[in-house]
PyMOL Python script that loads the backbone (N, CA, C, O; Angstrom):
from pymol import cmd

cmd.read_pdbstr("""\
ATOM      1  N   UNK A   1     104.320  99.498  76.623  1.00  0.00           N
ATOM      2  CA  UNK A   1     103.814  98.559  77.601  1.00  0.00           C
ATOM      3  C   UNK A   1     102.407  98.989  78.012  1.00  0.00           C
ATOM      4  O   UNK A   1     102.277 100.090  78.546  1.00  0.00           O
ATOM      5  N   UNK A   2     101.551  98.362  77.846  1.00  0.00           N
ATOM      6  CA  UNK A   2     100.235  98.156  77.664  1.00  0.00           C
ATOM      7  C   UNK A   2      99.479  97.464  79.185  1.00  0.00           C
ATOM      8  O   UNK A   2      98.254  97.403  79.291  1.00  0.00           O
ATOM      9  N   UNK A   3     100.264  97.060  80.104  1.00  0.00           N
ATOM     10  CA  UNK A   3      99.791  96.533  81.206  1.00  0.00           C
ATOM     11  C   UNK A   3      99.499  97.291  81.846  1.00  0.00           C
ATOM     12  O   UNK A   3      99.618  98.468  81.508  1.00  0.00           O
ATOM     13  N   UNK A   4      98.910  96.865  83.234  1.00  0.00           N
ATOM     14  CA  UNK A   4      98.874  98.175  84.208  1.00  0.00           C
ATOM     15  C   UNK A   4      99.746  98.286  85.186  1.00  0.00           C
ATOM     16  O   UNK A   4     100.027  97.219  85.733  1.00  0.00           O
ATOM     17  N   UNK A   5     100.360  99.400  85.654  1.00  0.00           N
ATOM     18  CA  UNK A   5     101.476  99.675  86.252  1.00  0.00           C
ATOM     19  C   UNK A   5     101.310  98.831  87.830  1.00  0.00           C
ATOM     20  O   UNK A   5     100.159  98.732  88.257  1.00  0.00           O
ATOM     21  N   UNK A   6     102.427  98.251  88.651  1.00  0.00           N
ATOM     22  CA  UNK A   6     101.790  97.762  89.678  1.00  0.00           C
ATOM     23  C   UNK A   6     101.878  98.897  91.101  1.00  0.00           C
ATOM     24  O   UNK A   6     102.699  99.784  91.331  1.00  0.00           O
ATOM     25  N   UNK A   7     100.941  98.541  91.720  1.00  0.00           N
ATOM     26  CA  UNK A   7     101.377  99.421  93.563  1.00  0.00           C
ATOM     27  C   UNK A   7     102.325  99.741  93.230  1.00  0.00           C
ATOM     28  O   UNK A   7     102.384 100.786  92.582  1.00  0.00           O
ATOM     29  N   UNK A   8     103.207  99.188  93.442  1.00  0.00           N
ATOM     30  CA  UNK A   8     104.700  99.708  94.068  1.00  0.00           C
ATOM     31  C   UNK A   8     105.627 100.420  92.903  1.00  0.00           C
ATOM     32  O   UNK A   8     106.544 101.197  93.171  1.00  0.00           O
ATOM     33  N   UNK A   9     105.293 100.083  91.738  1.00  0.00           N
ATOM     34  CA  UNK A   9     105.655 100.937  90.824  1.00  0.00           C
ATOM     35  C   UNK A   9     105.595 102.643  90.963  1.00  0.00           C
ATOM     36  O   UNK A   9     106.461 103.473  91.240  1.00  0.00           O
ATOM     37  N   UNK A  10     103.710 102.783  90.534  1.00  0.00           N
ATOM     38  CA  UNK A  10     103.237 103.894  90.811  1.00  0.00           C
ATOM     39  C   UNK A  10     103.417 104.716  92.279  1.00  0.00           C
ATOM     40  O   UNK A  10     103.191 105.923  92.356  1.00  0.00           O
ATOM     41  N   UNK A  11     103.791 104.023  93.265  1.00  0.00           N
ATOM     42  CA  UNK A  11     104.012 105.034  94.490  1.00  0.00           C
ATOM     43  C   UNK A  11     105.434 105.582  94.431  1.00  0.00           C
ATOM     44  O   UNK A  11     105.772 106.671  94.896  1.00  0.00           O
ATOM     45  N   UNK A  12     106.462 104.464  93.629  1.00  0.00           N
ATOM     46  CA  UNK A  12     107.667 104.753  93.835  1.00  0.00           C
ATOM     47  C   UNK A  12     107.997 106.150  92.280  1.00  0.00           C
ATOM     48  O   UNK A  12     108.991 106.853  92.094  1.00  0.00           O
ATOM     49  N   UNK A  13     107.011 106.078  91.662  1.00  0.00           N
ATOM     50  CA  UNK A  13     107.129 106.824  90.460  1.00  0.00           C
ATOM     51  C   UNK A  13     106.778 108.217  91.535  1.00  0.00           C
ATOM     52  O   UNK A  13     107.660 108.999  91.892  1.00  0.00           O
ATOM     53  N   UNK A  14     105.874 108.288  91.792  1.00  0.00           N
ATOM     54  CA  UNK A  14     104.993 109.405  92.584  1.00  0.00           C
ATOM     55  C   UNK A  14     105.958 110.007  93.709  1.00  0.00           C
ATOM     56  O   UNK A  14     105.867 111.204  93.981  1.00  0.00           O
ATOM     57  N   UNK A  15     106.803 109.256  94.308  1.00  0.00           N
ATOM     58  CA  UNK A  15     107.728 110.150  95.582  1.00  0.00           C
ATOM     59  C   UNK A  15     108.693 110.376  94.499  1.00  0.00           C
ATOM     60  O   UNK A  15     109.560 111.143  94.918  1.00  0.00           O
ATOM     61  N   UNK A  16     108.900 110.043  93.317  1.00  0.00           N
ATOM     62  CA  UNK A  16     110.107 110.060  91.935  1.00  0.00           C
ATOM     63  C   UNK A  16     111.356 109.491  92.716  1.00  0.00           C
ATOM     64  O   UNK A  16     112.323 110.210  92.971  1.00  0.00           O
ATOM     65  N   UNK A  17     111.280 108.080  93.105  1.00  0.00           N
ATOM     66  CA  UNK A  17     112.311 107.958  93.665  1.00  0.00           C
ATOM     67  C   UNK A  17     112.676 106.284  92.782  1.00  0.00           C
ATOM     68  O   UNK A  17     113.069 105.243  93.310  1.00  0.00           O
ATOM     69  N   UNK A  18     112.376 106.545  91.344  1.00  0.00           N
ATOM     70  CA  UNK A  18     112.784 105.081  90.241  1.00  0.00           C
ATOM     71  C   UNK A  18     114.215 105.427  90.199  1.00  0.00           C
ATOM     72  O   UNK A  18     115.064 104.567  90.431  1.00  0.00           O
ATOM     73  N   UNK A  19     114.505 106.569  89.931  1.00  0.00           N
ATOM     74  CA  UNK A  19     115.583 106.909  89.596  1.00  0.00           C
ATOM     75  C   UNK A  19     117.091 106.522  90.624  1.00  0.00           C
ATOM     76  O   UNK A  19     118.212 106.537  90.117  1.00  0.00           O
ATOM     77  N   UNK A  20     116.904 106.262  91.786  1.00  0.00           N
ATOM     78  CA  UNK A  20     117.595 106.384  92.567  1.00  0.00           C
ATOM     79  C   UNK A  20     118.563 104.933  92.562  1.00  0.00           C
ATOM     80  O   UNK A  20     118.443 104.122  91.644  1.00  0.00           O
ATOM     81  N   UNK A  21     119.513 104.723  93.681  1.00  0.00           N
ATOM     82  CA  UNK A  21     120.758 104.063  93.340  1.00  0.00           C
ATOM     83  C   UNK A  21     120.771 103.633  94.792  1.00  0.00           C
ATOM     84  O   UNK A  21     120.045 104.307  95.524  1.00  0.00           O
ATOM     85  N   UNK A  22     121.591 102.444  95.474  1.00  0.00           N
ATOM     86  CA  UNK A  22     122.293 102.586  96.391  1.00  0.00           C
ATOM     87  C   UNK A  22     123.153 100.708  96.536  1.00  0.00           C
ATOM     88  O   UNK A  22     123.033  99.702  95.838  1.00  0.00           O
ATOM     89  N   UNK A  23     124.001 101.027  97.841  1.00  0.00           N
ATOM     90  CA  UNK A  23     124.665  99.891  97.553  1.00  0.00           C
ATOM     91  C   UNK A  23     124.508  98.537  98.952  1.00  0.00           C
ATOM     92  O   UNK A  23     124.308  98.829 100.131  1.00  0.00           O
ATOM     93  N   UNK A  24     124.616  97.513  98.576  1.00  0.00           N
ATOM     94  CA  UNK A  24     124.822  96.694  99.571  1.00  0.00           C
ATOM     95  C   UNK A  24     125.771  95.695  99.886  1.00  0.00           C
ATOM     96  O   UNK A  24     125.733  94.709  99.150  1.00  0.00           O
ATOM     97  N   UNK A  25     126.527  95.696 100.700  1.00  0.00           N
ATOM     98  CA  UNK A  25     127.044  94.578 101.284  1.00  0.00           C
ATOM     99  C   UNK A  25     127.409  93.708 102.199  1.00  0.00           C
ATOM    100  O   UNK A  25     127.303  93.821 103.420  1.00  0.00           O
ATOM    101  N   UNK A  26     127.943  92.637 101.445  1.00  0.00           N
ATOM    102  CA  UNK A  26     127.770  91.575 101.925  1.00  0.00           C
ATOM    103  C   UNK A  26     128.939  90.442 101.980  1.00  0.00           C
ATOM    104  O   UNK A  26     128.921  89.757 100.958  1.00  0.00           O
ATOM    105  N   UNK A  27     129.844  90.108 102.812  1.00  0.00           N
ATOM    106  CA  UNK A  27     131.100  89.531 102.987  1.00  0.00           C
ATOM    107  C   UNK A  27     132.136  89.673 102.169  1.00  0.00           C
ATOM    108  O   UNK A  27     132.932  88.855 101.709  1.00  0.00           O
ATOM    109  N   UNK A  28     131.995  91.055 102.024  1.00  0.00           N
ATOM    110  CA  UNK A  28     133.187  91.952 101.452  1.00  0.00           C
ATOM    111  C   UNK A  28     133.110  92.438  99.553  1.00  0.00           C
ATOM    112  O   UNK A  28     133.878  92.849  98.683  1.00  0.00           O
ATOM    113  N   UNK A  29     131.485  92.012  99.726  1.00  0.00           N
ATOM    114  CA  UNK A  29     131.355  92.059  98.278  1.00  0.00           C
ATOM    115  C   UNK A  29     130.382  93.615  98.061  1.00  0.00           C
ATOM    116  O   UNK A  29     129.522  93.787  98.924  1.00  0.00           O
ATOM    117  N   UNK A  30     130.486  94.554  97.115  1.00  0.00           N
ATOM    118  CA  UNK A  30     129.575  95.042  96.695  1.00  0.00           C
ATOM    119  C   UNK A  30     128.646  95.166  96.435  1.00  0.00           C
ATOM    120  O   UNK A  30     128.791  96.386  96.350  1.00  0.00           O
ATOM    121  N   UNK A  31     126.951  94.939  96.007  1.00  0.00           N
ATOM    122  CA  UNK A  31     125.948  95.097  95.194  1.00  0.00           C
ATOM    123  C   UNK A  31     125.726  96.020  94.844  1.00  0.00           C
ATOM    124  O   UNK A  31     126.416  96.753  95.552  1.00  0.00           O
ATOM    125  N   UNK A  32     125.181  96.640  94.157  1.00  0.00           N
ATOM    126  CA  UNK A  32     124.640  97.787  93.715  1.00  0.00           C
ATOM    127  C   UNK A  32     123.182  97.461  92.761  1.00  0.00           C
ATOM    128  O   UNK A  32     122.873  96.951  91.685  1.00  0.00           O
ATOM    129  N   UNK A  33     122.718  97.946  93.623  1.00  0.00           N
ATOM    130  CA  UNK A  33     120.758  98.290  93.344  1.00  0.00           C
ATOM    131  C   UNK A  33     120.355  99.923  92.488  1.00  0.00           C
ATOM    132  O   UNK A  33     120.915 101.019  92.526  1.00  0.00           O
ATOM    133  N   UNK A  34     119.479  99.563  91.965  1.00  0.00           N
ATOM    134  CA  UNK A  34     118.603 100.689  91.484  1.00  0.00           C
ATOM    135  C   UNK A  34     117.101 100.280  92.199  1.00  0.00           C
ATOM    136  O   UNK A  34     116.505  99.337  92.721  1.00  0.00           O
ATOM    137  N   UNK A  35     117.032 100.957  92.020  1.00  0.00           N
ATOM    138  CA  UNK A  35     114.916 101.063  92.730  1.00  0.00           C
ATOM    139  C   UNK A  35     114.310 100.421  91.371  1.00  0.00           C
ATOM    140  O   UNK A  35     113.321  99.706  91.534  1.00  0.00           O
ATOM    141  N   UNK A  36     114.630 100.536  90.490  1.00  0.00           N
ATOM    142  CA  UNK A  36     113.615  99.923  89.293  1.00  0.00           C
ATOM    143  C   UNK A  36     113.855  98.227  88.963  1.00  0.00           C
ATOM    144  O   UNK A  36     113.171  97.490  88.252  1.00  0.00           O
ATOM    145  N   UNK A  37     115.259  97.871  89.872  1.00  0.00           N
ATOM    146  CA  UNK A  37     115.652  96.870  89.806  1.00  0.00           C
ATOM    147  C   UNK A  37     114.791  95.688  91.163  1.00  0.00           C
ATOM    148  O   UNK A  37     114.558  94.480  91.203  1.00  0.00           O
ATOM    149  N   UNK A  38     114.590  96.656  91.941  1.00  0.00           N
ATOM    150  CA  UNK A  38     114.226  95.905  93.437  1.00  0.00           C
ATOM    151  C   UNK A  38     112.853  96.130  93.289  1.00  0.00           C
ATOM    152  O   UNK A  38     112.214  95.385  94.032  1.00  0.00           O
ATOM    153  N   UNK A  39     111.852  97.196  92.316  1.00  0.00           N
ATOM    154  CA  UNK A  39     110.550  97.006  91.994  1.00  0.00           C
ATOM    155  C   UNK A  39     110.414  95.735  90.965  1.00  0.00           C
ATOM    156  O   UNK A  39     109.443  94.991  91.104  1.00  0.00           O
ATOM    157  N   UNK A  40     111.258  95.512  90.063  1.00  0.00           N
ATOM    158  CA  UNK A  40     111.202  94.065  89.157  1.00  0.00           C
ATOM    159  C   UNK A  40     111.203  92.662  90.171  1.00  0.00           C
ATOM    160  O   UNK A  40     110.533  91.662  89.915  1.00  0.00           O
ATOM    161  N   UNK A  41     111.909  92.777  91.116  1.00  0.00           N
ATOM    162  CA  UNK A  41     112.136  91.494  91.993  1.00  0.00           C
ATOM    163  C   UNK A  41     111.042  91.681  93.215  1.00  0.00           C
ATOM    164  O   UNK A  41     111.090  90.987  94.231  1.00  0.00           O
ATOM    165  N   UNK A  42     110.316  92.429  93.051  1.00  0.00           N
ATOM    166  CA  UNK A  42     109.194  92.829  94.089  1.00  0.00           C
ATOM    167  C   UNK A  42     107.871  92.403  92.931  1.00  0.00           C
ATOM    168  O   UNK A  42     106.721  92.285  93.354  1.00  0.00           O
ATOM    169  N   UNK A  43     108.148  92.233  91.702  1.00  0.00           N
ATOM    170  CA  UNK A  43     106.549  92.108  91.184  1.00  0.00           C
ATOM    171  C   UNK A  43     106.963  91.010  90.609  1.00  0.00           C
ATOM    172  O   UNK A  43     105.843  90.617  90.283  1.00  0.00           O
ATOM    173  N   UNK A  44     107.799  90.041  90.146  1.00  0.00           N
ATOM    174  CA  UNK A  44     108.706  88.498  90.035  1.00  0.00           C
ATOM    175  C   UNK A  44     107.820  87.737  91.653  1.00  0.00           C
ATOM    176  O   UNK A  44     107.264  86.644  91.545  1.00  0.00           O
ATOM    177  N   UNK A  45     107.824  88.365  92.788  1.00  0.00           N
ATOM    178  CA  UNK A  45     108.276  87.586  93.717  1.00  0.00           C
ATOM    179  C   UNK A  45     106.877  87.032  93.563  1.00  0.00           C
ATOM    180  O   UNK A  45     106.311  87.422  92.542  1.00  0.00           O
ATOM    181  N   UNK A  46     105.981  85.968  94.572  1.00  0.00           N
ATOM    182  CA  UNK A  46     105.203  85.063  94.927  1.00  0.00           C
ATOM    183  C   UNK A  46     104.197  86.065  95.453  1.00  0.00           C
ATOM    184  O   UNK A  46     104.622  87.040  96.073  1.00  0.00           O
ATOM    185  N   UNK A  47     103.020  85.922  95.275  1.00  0.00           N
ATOM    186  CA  UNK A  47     101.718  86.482  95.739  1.00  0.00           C
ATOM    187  C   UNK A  47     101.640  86.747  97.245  1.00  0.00           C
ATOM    188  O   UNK A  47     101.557  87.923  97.598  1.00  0.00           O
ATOM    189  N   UNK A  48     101.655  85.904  98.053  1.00  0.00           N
ATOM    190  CA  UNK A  48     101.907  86.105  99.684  1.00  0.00           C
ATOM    191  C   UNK A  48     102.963  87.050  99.959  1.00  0.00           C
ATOM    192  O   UNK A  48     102.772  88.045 100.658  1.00  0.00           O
ATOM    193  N   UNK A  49     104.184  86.738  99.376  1.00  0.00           N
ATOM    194  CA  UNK A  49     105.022  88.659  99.388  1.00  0.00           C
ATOM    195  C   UNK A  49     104.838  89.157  99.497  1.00  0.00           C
ATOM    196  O   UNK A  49     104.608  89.803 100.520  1.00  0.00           O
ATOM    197  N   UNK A  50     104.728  89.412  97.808  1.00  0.00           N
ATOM    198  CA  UNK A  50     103.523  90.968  97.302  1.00  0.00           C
ATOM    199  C   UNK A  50     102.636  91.595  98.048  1.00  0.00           C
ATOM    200  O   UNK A  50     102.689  92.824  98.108  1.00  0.00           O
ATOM    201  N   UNK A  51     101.744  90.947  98.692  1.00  0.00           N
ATOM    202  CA  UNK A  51     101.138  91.186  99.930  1.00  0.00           C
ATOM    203  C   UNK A  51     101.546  91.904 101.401  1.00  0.00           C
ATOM    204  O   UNK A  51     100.949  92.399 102.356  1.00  0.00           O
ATOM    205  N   UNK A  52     102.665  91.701 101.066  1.00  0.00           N
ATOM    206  CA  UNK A  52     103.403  91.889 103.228  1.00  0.00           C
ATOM    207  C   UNK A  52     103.894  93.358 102.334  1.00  0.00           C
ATOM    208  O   UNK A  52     103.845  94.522 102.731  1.00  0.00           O
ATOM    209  N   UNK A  53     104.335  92.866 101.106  1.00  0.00           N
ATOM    210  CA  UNK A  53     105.478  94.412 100.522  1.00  0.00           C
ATOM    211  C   UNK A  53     104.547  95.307 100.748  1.00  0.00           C
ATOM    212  O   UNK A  53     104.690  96.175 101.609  1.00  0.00           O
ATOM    213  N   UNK A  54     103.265  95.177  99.847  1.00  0.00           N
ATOM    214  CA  UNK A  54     102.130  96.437  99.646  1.00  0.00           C
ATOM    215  C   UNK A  54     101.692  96.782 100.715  1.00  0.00           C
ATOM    216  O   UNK A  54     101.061  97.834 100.616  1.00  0.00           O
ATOM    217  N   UNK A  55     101.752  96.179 102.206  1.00  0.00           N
ATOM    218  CA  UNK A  55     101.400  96.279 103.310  1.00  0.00           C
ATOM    219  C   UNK A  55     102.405  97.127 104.113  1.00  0.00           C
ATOM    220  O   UNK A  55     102.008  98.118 104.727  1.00  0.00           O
ATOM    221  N   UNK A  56     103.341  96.859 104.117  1.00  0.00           N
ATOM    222  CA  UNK A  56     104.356  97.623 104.472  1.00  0.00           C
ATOM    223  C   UNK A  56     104.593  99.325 103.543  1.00  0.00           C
ATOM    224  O   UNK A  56     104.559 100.472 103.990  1.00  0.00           O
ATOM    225  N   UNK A  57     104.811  98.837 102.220  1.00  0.00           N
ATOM    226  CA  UNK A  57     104.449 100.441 101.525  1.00  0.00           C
ATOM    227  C   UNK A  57     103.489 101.116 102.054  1.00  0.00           C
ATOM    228  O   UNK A  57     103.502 102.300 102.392  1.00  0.00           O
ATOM    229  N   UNK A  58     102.731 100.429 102.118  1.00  0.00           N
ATOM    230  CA  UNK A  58     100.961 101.346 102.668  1.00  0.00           C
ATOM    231  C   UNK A  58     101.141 102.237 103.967  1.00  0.00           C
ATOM    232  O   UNK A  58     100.824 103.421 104.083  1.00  0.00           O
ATOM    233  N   UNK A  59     101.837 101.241 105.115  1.00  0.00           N
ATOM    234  CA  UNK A  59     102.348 101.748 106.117  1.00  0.00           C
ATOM    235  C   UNK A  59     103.312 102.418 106.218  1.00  0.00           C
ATOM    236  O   UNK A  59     103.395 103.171 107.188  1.00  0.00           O
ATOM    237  N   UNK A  60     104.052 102.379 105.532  1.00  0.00           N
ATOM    238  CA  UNK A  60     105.238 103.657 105.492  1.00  0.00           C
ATOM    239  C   UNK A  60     104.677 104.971 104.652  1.00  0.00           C
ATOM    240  O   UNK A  60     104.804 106.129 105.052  1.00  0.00           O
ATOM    241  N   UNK A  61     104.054 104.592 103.452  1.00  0.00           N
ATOM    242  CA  UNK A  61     103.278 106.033 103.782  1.00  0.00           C
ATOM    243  C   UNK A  61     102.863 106.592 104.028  1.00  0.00           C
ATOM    244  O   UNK A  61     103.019 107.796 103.829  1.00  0.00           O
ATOM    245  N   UNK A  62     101.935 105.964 104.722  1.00  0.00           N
ATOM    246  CA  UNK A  62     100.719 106.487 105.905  1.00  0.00           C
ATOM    247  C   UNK A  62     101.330 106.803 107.275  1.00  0.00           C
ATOM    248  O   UNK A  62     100.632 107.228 108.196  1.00  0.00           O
ATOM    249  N   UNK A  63     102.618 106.591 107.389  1.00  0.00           N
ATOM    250  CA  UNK A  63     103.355 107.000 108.142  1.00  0.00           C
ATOM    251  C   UNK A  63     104.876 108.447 107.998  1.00  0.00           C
ATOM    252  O   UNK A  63     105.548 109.084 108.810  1.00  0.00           O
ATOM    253  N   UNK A  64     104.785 108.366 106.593  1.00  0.00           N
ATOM    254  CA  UNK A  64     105.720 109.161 106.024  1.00  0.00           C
ATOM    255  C   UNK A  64     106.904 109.011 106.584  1.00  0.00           C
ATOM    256  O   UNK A  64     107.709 109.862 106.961  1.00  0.00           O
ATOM    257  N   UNK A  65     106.969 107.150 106.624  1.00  0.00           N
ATOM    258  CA  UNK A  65     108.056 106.442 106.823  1.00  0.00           C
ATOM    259  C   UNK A  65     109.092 106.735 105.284  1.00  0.00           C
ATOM    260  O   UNK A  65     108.703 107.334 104.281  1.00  0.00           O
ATOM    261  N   UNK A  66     110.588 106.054 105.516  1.00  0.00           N
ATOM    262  CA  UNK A  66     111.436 106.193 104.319  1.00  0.00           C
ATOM    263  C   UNK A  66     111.222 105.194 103.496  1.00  0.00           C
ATOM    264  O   UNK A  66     111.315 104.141 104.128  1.00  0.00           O
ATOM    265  N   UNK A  67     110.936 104.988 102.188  1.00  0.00           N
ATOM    266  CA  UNK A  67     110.615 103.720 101.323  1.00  0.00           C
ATOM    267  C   UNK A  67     112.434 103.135 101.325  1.00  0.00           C
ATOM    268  O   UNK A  67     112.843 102.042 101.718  1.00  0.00           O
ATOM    269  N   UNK A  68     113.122 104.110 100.838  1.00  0.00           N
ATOM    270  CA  UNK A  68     114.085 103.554 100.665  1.00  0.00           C
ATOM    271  C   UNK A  68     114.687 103.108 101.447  1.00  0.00           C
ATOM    272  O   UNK A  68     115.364 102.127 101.138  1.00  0.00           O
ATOM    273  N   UNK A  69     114.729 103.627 102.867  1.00  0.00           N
ATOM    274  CA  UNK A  69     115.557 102.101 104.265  1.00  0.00           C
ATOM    275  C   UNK A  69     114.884 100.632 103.974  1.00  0.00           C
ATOM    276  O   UNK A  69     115.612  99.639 103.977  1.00  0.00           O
ATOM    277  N   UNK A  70     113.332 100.508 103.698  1.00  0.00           N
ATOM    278  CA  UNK A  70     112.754  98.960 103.423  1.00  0.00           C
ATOM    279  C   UNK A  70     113.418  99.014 102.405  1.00  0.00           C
ATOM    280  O   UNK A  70     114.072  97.978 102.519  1.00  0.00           O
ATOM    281  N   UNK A  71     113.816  99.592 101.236  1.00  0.00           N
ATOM    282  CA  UNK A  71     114.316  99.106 100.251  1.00  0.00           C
ATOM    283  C   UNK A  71     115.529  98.562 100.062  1.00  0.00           C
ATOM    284  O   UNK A  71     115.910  97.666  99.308  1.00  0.00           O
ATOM    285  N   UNK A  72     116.024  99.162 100.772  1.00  0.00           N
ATOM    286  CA  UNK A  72     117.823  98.535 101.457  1.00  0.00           C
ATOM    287  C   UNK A  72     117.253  97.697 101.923  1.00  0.00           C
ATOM    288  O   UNK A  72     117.182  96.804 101.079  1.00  0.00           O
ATOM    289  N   UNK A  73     116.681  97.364 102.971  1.00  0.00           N
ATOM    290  CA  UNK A  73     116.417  95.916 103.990  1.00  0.00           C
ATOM    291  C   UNK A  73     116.599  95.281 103.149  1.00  0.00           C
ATOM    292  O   UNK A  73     117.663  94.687 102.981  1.00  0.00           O
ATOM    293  N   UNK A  74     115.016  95.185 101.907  1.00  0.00           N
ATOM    294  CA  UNK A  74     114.972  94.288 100.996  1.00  0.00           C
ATOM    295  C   UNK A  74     115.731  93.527 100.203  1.00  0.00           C
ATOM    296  O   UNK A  74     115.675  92.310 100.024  1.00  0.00           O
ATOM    297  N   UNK A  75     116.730  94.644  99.554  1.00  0.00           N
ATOM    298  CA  UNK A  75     118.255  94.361  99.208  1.00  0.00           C
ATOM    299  C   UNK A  75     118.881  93.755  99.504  1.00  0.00           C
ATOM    300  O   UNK A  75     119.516  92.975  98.794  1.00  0.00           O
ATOM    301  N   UNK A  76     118.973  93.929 101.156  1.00  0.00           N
ATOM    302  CA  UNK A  76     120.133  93.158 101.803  1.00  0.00           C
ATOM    303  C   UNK A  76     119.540  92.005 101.739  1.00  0.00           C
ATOM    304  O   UNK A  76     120.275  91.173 101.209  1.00  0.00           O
ATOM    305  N   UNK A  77     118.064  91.407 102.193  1.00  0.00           N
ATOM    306  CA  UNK A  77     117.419  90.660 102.143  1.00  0.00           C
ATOM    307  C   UNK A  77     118.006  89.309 101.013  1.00  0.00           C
ATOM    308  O   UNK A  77     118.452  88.166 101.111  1.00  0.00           O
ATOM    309  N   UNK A  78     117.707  90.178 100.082  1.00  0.00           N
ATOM    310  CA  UNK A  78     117.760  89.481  98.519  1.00  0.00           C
ATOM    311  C   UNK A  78     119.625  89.206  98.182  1.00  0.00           C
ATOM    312  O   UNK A  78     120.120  88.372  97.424  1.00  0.00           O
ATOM    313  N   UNK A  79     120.061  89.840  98.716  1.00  0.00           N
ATOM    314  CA  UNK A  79     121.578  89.323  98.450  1.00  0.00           C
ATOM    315  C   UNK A  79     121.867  88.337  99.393  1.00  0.00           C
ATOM    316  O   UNK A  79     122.231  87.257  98.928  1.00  0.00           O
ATOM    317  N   UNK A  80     121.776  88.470 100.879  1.00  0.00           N
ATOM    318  CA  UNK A  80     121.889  87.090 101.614  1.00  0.00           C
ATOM    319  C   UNK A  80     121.223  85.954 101.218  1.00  0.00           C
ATOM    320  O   UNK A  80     121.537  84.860 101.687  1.00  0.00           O
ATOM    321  N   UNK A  81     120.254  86.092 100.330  1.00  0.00           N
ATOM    322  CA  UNK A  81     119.482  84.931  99.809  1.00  0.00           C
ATOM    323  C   UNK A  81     119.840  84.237  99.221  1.00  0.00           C
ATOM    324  O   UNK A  81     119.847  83.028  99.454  1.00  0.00           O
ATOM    325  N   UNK A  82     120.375  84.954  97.981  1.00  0.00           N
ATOM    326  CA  UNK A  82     121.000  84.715  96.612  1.00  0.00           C
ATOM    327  C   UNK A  82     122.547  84.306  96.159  1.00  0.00           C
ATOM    328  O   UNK A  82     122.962  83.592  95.246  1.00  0.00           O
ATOM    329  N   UNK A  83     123.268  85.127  97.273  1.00  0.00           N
ATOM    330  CA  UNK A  83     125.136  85.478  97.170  1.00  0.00           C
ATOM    331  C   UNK A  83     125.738  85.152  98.236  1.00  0.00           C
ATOM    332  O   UNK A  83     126.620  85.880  98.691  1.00  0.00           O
ATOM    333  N   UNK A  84     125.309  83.791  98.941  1.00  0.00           N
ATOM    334  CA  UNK A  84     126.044  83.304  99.787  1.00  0.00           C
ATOM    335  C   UNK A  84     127.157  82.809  99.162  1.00  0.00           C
ATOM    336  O   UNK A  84     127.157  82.170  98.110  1.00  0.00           O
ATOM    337  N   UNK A  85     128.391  83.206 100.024  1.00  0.00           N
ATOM    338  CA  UNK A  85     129.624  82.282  99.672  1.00  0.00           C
ATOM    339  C   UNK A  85     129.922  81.414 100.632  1.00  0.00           C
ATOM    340  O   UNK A  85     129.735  81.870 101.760  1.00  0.00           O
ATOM    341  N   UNK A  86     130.512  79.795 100.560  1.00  0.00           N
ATOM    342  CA  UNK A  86     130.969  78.998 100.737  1.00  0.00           C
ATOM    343  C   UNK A  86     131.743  79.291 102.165  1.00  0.00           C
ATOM    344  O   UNK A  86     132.445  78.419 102.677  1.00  0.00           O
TER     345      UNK A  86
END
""", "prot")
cmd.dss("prot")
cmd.show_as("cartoon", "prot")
cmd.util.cbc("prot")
cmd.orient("prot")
């Protein structure tokens, strides 16, 4: 892959936290996330996003805030979005 890596890639490579796992749920259902999975749906998403995300990364490191609690948010975010049941 020949492109260039995005923000949120390279910061999340740099704390080495691609590797990592965790779970979410949501009306009795499971998810299960990887970080390389929620960086794909973070560089998929719409330009005005991308924007608030890299803004928020910026600030959590400049704060030596946790990436991965926004990353759960996000998660949870993205499953209430997506996996509503009836």
């Amino acid at each position: 892959m020949n492109a260039k890596k995005s923000f949120y890639r390279t910061m999340l490579e740099e704390k080495k936290l691609m590797h990592k796992t965790f779970m979410v749920k949501c009306d009795g259902v499971t998810h299960i996330f990887n970080v390389e999975r929620m960086v794909a749906l973070i560089e998929e998403a719409p330009e005005e996003e991308q924007v608030k995300v890299k803004e928020v990364f910026s600030y959590l490191d400049f704060r030596n805030g946790d990436l991965m609690h926004y990353l759960h948010f996000l998660a949870e975010c993205y499953v209430m979005m997506n996996y509503q049941t009836a």
